[in-house]
Each structure stands twice: as C-alpha cells, then as structure tokens.
VMD Tcl script that builds the backbone (N, CA, C; Angstrom):
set m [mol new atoms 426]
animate dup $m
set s [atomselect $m all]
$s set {name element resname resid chain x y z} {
  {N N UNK 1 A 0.818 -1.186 0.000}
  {CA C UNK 1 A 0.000 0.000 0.000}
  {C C UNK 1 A 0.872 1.264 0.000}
  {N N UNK 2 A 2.005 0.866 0.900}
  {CA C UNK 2 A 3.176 2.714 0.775}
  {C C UNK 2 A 3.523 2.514 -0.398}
  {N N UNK 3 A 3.948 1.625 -1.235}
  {CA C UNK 3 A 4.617 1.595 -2.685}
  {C C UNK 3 A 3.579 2.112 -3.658}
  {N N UNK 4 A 1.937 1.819 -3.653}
  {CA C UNK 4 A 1.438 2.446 -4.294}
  {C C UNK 4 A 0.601 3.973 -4.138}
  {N N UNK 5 A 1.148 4.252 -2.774}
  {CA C UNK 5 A 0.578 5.629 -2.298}
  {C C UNK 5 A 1.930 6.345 -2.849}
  {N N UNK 6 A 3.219 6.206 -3.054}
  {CA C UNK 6 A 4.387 6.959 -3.156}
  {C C UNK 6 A 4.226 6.831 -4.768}
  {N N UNK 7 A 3.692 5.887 -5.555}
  {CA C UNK 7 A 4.229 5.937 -6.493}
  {C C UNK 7 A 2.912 7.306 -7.350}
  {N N UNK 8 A 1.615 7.245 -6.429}
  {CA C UNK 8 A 0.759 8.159 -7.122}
  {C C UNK 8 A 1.056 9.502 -6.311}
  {N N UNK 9 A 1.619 9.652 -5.421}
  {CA C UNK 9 A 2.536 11.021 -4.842}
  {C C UNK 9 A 2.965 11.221 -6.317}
  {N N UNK 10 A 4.610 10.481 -6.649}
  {CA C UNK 10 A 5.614 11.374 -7.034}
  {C C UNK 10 A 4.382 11.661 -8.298}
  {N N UNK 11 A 3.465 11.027 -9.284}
  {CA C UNK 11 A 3.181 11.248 -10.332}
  {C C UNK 11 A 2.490 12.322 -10.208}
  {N N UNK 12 A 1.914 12.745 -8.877}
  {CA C UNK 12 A 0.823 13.762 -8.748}
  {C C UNK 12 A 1.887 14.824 -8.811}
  {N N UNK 13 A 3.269 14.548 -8.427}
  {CA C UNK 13 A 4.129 16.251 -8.502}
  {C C UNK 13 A 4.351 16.141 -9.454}
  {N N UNK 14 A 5.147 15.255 -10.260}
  {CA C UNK 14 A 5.262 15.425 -11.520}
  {C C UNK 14 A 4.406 15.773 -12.351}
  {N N UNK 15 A 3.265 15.928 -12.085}
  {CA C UNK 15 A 1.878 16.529 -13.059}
  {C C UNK 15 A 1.912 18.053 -12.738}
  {N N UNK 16 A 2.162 17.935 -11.716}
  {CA C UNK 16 A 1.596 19.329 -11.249}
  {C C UNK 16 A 3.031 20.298 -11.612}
  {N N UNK 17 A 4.501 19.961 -11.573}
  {CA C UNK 17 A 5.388 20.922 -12.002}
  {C C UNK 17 A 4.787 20.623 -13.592}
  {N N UNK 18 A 4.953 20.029 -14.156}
  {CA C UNK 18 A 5.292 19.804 -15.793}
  {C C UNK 18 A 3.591 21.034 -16.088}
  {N N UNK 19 A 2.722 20.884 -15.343}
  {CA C UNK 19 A 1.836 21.995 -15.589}
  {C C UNK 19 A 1.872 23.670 -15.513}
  {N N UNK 20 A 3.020 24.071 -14.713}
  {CA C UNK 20 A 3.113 24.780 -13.925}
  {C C UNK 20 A 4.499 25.370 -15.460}
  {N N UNK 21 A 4.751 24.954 -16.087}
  {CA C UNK 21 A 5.638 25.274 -17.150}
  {C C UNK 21 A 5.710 25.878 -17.777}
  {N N UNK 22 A 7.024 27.236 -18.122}
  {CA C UNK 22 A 6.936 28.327 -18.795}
  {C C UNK 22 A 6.584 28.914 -19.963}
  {N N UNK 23 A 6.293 27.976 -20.724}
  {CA C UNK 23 A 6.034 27.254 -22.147}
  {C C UNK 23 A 4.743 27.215 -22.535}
  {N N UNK 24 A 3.500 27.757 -21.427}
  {CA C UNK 24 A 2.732 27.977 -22.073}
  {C C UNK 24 A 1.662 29.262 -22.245}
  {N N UNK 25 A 1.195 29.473 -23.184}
  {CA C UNK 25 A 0.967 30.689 -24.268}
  {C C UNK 25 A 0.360 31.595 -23.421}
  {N N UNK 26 A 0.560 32.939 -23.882}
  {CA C UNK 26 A -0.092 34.128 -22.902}
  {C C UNK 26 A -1.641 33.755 -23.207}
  {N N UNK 27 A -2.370 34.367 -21.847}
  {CA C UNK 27 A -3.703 34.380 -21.998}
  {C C UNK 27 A -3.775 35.654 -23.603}
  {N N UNK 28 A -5.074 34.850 -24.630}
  {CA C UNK 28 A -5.043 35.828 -25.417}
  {C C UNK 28 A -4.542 36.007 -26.643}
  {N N UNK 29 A -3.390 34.801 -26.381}
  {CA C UNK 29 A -2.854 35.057 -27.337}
  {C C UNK 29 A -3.031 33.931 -28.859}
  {N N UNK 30 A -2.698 34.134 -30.165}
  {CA C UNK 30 A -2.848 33.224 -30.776}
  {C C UNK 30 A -1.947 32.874 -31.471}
  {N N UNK 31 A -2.366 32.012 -32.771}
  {CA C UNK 31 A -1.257 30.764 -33.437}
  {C C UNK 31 A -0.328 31.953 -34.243}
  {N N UNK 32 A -1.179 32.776 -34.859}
  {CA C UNK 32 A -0.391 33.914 -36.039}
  {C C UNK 32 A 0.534 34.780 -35.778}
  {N N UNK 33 A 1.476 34.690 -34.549}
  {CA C UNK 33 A 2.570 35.697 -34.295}
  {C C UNK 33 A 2.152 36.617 -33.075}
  {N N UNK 34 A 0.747 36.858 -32.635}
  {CA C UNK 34 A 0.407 37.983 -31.881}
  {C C UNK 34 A 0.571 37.498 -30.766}
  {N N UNK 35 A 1.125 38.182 -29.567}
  {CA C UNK 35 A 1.228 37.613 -28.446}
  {C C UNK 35 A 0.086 37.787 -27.698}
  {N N UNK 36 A -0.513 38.879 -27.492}
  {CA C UNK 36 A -1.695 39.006 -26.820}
  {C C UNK 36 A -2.976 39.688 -27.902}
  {N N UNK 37 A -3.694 38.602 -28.082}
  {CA C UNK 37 A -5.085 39.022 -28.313}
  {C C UNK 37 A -5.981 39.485 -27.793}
  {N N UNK 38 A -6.415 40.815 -27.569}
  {CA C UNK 38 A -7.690 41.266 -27.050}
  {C C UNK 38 A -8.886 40.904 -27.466}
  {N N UNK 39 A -8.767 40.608 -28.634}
  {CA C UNK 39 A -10.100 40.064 -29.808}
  {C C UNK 39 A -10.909 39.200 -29.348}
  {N N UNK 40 A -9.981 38.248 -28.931}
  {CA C UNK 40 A -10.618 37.111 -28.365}
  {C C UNK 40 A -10.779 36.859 -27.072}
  {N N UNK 41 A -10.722 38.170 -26.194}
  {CA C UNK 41 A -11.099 38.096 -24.667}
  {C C UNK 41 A -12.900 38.758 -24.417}
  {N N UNK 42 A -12.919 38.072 -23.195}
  {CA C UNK 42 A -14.186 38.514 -23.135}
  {C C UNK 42 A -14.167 39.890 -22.390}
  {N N UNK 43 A -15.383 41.138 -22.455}
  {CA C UNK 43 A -15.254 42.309 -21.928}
  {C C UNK 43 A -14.411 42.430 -20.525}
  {N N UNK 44 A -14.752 41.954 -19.439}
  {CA C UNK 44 A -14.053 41.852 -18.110}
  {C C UNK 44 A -12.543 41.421 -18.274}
  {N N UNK 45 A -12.292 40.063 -18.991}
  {CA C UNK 45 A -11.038 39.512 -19.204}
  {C C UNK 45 A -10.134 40.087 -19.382}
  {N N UNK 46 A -10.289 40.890 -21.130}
  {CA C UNK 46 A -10.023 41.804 -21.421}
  {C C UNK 46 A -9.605 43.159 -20.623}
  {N N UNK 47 A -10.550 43.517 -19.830}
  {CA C UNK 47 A -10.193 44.787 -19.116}
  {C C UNK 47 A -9.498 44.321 -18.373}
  {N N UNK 48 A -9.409 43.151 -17.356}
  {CA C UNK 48 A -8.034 42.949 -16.498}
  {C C UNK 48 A -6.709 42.844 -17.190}
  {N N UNK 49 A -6.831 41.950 -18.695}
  {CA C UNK 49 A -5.692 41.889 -18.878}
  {C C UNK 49 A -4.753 43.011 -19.703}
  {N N UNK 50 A -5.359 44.203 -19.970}
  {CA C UNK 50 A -5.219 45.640 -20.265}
  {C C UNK 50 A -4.973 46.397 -18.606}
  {N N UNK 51 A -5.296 46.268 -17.895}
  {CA C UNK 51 A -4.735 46.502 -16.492}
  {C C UNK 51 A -3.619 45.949 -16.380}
  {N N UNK 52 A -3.254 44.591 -16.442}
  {CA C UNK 52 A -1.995 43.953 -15.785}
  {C C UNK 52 A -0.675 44.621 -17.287}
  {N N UNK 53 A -1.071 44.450 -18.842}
  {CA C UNK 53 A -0.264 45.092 -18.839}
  {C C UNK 53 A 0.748 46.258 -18.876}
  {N N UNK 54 A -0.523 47.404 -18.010}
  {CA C UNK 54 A -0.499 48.737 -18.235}
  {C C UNK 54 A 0.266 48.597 -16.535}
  {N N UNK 55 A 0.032 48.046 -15.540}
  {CA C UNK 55 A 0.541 47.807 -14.873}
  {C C UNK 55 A 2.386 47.091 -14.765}
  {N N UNK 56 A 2.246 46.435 -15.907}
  {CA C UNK 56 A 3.812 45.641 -15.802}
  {C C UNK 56 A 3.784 46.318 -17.230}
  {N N UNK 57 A 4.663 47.514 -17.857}
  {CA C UNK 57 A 4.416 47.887 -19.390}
  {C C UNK 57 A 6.040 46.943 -19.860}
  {N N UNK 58 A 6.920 47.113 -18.749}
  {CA C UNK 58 A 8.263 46.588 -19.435}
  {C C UNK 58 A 8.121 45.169 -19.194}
  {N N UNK 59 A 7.145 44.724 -19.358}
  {CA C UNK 59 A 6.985 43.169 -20.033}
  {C C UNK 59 A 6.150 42.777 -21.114}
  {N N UNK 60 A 5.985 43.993 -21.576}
  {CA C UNK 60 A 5.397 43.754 -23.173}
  {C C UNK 60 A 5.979 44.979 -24.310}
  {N N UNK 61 A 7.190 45.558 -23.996}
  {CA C UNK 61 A 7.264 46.276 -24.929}
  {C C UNK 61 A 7.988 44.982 -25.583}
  {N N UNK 62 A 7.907 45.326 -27.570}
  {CA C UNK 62 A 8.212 44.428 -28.371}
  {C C UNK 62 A 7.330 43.479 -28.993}
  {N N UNK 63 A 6.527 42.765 -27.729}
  {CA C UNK 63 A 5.664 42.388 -28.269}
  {C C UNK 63 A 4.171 42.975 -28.950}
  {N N UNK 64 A 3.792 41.675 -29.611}
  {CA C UNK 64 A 2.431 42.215 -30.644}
  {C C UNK 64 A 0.941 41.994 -29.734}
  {N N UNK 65 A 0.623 43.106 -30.415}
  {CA C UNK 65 A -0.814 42.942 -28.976}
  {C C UNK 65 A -1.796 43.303 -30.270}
  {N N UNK 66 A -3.175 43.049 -30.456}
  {CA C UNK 66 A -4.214 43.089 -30.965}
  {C C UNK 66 A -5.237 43.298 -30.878}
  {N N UNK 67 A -5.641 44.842 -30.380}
  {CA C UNK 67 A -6.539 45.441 -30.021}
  {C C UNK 67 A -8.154 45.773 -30.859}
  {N N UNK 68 A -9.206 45.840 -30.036}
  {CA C UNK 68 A -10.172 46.925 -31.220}
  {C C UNK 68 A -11.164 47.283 -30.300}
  {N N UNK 69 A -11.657 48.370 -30.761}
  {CA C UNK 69 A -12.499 49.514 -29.762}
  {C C UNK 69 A -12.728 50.243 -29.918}
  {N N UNK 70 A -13.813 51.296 -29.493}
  {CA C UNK 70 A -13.943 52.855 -30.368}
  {C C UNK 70 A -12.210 53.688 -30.798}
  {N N UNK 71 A -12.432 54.304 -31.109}
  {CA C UNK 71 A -11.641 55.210 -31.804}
  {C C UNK 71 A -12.149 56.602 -30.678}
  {N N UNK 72 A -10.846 57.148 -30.393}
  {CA C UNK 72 A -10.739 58.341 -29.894}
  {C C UNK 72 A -9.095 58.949 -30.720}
  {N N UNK 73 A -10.119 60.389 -30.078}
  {CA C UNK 73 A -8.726 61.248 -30.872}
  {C C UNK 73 A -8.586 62.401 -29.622}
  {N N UNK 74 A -7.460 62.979 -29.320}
  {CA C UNK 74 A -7.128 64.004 -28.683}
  {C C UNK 74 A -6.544 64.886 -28.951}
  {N N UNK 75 A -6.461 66.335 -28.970}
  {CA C UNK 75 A -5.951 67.358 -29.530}
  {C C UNK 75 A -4.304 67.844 -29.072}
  {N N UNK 76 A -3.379 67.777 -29.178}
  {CA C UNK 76 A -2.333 68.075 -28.127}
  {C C UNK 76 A -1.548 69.296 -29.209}
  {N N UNK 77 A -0.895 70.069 -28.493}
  {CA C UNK 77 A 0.184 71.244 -29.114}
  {C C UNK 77 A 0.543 71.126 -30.203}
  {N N UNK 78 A -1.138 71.603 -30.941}
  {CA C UNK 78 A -0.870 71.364 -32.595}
  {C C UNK 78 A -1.025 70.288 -33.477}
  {N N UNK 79 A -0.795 68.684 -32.581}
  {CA C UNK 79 A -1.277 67.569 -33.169}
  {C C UNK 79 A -1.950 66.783 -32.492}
  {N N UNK 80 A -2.404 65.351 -32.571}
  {CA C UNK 80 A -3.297 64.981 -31.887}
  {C C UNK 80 A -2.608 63.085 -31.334}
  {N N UNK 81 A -3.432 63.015 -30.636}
  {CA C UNK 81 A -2.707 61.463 -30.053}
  {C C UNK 81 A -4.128 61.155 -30.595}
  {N N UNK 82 A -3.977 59.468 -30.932}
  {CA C UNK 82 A -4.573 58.391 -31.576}
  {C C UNK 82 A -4.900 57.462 -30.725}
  {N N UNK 83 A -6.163 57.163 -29.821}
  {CA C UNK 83 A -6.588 56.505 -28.795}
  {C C UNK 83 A -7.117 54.871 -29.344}
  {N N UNK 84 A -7.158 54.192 -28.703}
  {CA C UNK 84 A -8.453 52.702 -28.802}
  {C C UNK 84 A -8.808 52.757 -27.254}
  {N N UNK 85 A -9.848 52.580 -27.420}
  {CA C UNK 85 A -10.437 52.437 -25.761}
  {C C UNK 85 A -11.037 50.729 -25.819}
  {N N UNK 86 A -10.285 50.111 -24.544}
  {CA C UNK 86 A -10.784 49.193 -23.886}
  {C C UNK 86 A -11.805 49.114 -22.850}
  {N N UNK 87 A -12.763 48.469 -23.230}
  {CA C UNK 87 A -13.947 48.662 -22.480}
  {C C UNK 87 A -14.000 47.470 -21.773}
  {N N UNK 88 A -14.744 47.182 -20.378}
  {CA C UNK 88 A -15.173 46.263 -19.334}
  {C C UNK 88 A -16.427 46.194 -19.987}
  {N N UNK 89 A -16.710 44.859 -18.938}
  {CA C UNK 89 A -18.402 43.828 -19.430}
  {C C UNK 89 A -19.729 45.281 -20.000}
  {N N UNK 90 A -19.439 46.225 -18.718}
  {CA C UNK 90 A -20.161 46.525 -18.841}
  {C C UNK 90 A -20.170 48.488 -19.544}
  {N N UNK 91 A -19.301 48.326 -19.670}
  {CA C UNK 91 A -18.553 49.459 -21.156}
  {C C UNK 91 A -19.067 50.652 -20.091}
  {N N UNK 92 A -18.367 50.203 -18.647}
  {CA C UNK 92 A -17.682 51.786 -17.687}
  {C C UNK 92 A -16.321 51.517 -17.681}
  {N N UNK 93 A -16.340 52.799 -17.381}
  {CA C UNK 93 A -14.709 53.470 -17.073}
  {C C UNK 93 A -13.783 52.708 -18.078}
  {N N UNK 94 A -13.737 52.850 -19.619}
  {CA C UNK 94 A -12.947 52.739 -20.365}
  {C C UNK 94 A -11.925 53.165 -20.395}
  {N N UNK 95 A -10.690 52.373 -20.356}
  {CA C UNK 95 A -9.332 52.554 -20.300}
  {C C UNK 95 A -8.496 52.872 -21.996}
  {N N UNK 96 A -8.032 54.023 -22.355}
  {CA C UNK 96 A -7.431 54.287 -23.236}
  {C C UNK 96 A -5.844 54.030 -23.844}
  {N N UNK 97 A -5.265 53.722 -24.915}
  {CA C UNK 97 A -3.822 53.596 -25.464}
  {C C UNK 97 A -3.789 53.936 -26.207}
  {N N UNK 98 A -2.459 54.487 -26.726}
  {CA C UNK 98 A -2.382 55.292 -27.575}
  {C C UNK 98 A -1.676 54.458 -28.866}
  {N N UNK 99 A -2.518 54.686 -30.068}
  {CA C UNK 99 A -1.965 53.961 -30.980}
  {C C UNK 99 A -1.207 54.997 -32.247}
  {N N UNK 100 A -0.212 54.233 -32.826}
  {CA C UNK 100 A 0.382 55.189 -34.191}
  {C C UNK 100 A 0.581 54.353 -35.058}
  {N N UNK 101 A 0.572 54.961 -36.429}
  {CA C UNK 101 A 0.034 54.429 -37.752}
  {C C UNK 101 A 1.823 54.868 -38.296}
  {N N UNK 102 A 2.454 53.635 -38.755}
  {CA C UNK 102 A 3.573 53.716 -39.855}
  {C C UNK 102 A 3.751 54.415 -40.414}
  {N N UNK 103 A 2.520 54.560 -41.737}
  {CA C UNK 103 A 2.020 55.453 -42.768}
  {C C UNK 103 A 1.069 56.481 -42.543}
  {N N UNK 104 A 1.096 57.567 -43.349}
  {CA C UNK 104 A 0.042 58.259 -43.241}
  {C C UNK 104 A -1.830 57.359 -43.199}
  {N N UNK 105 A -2.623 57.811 -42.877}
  {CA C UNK 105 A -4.002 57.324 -42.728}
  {C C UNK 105 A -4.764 58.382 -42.391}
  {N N UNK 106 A -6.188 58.165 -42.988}
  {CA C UNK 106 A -7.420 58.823 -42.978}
  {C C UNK 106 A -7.934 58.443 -41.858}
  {N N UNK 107 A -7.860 58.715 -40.836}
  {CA C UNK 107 A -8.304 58.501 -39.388}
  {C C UNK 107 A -9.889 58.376 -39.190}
  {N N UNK 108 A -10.642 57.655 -39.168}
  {CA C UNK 108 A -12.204 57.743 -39.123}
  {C C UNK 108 A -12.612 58.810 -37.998}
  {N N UNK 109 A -14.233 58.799 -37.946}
  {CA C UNK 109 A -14.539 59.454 -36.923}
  {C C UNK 109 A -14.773 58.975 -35.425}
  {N N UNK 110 A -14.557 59.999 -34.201}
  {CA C UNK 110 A -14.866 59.593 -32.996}
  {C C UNK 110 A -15.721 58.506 -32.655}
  {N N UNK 111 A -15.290 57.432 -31.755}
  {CA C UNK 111 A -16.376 56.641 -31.643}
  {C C UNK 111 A -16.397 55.311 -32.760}
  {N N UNK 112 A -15.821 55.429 -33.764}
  {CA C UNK 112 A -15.971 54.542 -34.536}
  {C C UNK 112 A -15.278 53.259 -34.038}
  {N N UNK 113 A -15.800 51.889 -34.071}
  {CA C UNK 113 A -14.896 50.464 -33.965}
  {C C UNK 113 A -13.777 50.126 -34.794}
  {N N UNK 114 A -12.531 50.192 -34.007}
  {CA C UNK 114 A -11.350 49.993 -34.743}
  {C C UNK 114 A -10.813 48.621 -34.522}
  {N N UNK 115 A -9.794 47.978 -35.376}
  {CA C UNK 115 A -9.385 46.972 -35.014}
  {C C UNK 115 A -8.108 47.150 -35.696}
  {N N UNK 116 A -6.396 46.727 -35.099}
  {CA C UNK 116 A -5.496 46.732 -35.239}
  {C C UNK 116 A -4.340 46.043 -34.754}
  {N N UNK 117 A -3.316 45.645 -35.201}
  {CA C UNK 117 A -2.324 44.463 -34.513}
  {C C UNK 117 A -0.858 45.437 -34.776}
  {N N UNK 118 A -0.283 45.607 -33.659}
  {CA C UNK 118 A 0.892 46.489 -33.524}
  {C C UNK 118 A 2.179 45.766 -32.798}
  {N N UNK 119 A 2.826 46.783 -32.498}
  {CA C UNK 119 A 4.239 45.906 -31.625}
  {C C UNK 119 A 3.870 47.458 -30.286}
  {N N UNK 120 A 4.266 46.575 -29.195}
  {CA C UNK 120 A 3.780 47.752 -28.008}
  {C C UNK 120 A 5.397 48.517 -27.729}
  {N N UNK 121 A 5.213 49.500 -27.619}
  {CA C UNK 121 A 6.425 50.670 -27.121}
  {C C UNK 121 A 5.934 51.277 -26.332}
  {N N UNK 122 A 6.917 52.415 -25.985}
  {CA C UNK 122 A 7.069 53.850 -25.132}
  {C C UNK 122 A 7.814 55.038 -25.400}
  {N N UNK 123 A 7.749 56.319 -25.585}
  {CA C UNK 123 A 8.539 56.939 -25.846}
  {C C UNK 123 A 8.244 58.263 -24.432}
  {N N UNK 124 A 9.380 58.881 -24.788}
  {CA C UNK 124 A 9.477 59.817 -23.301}
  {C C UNK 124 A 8.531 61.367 -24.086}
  {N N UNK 125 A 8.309 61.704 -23.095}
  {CA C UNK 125 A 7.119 63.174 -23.318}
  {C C UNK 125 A 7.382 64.050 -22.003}
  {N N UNK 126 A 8.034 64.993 -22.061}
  {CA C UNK 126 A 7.842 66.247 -20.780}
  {C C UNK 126 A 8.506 65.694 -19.517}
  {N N UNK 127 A 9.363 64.055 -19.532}
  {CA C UNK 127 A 10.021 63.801 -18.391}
  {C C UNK 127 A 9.389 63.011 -18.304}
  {N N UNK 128 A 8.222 62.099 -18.751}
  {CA C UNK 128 A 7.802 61.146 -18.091}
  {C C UNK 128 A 7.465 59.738 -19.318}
  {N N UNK 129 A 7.245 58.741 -18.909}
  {CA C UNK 129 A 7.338 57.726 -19.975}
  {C C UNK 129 A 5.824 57.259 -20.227}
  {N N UNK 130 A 5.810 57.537 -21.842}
  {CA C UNK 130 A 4.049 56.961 -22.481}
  {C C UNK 130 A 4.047 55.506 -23.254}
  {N N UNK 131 A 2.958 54.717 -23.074}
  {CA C UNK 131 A 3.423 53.530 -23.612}
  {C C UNK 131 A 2.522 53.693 -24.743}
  {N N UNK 132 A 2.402 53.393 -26.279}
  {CA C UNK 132 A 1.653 53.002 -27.426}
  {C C UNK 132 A 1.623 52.241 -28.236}
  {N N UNK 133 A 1.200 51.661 -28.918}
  {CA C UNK 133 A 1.197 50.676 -30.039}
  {C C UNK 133 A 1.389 51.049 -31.529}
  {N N UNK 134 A 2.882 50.702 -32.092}
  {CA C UNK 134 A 3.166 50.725 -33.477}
  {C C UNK 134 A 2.347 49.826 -34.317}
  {N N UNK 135 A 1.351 50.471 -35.463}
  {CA C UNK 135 A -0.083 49.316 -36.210}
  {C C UNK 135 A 0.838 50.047 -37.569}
  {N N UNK 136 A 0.336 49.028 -38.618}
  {CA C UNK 136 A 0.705 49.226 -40.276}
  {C C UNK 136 A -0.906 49.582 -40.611}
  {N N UNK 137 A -1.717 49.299 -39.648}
  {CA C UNK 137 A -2.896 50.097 -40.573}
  {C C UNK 137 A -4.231 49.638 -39.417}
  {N N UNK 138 A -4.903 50.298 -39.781}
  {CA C UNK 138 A -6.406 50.173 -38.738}
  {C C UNK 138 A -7.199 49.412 -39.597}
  {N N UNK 139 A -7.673 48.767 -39.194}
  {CA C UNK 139 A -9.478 47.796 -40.004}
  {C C UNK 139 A -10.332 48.212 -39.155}
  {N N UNK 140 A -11.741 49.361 -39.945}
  {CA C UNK 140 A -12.890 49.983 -39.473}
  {C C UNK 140 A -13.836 48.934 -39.275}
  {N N UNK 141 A -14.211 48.697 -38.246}
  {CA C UNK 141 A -14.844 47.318 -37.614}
  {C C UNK 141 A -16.618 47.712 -38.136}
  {N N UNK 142 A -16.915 48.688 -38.108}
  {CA C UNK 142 A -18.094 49.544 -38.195}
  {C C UNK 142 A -18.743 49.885 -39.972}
}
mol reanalyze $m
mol bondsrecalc $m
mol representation Tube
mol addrep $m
C-alpha cells in the first residue's frame, strides 16, 4: 500500500510541475505571431488583462498585442494622439492607449470600432514615460 501511495505522490508532482511550465501561451494570445489578443477576450477579461499590462508595461514592450475599440482622438500642441479604448463587461470606465500608424491614414470618426495588430512601445514626453502601439494600418470594424 506505501509503494502504491508513493508511487501516485511522485506522479501527482510530476503533473503538477510539468503543468506549472513556462512554455505555455499568454492568456489571449494566438497561433499567427500575436502575443496578446484582445479580440478574443471577453469584456471583463479583457479589461483585467489591459490593467496587468499597463501595470507591468516593461513586459510587453516588443511584443504584438491586438486590439479593437472605439476610436478616440485628442488634440495636443498642434497635433493629436490616436486613442483605442478598452472597455469592461459593462462598457464603464474605459481605459485608453495610444496607438500610431507607420504610414500616413485617414483617421475615421470619434467613436468609430477599430481593429489593429501592432508591436507595443514607449517613448518619453515632458520627463515622463508613455506607452503606445506601433499598427501598419487600422481595419474599421463599423
């Protein structure tokens, strides 16, 4: 009986490290290169996992993230910053990022559903550090 209680021990640790293994895929993410998919999270999911990585940003610059959400625009000293807003289940307190386009683009209007796949950065502004997403182009969801 100890030989077969030890032998379903060690297999139960051995299940449980070999699970516990670094190797597997970010929540979110999919087969095509993107590391984190928003697309495919659900509203709440989504909004936490737009918290955690606005919370930890220097563990996703580089990588590809895949956002979509209204479209906002903001006016700043002459030019404007390029928003996607992430929304929760219940589409309060939407959390904003700032996205930039490679190429020139015809920017739709406020509010409109955007969808886009970028590489995430930061660049410095007035002393302090902004994080945004480099996209080759927006798809108008709307």
């Amino acid at each position: 009986m100890k030989k077969y209680f030890s032998a379903v021990l060690i297999i139960f640790i051995i299940l449980t490290v070999t699970a516990c293994s670094a190797d597997k895929p970010e929540v979110g993410s999919d087969a095509a290169g993107v590391d984190v998919d928003f697309t495919v999270l659900s509203g709440i999911v989504a909004y936490a996992k737009f918290n955690e990585v606005m919370s930890n940003p220097d563990d996703y610059i580089g990588k590809t993230i895949k956002l979509n959400g209204p479209y906002a625009v903001s006016p700043f000293q002459g030019g404007y910053y390029h928003f996607v807003l992430v929304e929760g289940a219940d589409a309060c307190c939407p959390e904003g990022i700032e996205f930039r386009l490679s190429g020139s683009y015809d920017y739709p209007p406020e509010r409109t559903r955007i969808e886009f796949t970028g590489i995430f950065d930061s660049h410095e502004d007035f002393g302090y550090t902004y994080y945004y997403i480099m996209a080759d182009d927006i798809i108008i969801l709307e």
